[in-house]
C-alpha positions in Angstrom: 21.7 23.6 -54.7 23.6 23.1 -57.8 25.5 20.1 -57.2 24.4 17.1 -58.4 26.5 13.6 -57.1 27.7 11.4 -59.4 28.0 7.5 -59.1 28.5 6.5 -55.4 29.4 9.5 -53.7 27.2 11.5 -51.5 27.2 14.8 -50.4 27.9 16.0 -46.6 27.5 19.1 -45.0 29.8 18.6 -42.0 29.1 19.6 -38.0 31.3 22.3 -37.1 31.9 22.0 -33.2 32.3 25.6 -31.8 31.8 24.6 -27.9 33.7 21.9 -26.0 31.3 19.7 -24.1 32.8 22.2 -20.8 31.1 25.0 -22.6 34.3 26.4 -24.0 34.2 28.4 -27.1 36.8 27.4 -29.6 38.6 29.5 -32.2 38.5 28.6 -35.8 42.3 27.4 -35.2 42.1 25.4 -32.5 39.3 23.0 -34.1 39.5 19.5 -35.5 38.0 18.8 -38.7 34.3 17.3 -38.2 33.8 13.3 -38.7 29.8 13.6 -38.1 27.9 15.2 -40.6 24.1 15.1 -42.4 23.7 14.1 -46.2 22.3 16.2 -48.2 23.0 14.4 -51.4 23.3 11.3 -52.6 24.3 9.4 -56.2 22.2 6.8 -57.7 24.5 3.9 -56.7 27.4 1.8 -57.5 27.2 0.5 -61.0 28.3 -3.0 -61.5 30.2 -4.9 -64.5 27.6 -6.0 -66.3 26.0 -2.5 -65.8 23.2 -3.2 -62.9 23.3 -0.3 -60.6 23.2 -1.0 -57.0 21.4 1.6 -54.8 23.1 2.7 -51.8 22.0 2.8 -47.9 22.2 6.2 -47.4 19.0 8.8 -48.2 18.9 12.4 -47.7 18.7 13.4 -44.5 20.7 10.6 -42.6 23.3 11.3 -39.8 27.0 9.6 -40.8 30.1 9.6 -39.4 32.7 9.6 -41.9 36.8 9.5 -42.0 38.7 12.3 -40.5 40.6 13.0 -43.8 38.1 11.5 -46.4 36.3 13.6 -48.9 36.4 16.9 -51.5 35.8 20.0 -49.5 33.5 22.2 -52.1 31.4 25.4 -51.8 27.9 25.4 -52.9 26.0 28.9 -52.4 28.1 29.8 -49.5 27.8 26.5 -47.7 30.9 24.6 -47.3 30.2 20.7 -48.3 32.1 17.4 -48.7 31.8 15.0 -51.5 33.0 11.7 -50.4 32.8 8.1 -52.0 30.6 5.7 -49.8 33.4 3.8 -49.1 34.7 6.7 -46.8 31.4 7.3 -44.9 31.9 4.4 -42.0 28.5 4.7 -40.0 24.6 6.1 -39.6 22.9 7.3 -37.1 19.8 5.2 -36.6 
């Protein structure tokens, strides 16, 4: 990988669901974007005013659920990725 994340955003490579829970095989235009997704990146944190940086929750690895519409859609050797803010990931898996 050649991204490195910056700050407090992390890195996401999203689920792409290809099957309806019936067992139906969707076409690339009939799917909704992904909101579930594994990190594969994250920044060192949220720096404050008086320069303290705050570690965030998230580690490589985790399970999130993110907004529908939130994020950068990039392309890192082939792999399509999301670089969001941690304000626009809403939930891990635990």
């Amino acid at each position: 990988m050649a991204l490195k994340v910056l700050g407090d955003h992390v890195l996401i490579k999203a689920d792409a669901e290809e099957t309806t829970r019936g067992g139906i095989l969707l076409p690339d235009t009939a799917r909704e974007k992904p909101q579930r997704g594994t990190v594969i990146a994250v920044g060192e944190g949220r720096r404050l005013d008086n320069g303290k940086v705050v570690p965030l929750e998230l580690k490589v690895g985790d399970r999130v659920i993110f907004s529908k519409y939130g994020g950068t859609e990039v392309t890192d050797s082939g792999e399509e990725l999301l670089v969001m803010g941690i304000d626009s990931v809403l939930a891990k898996d635990v």
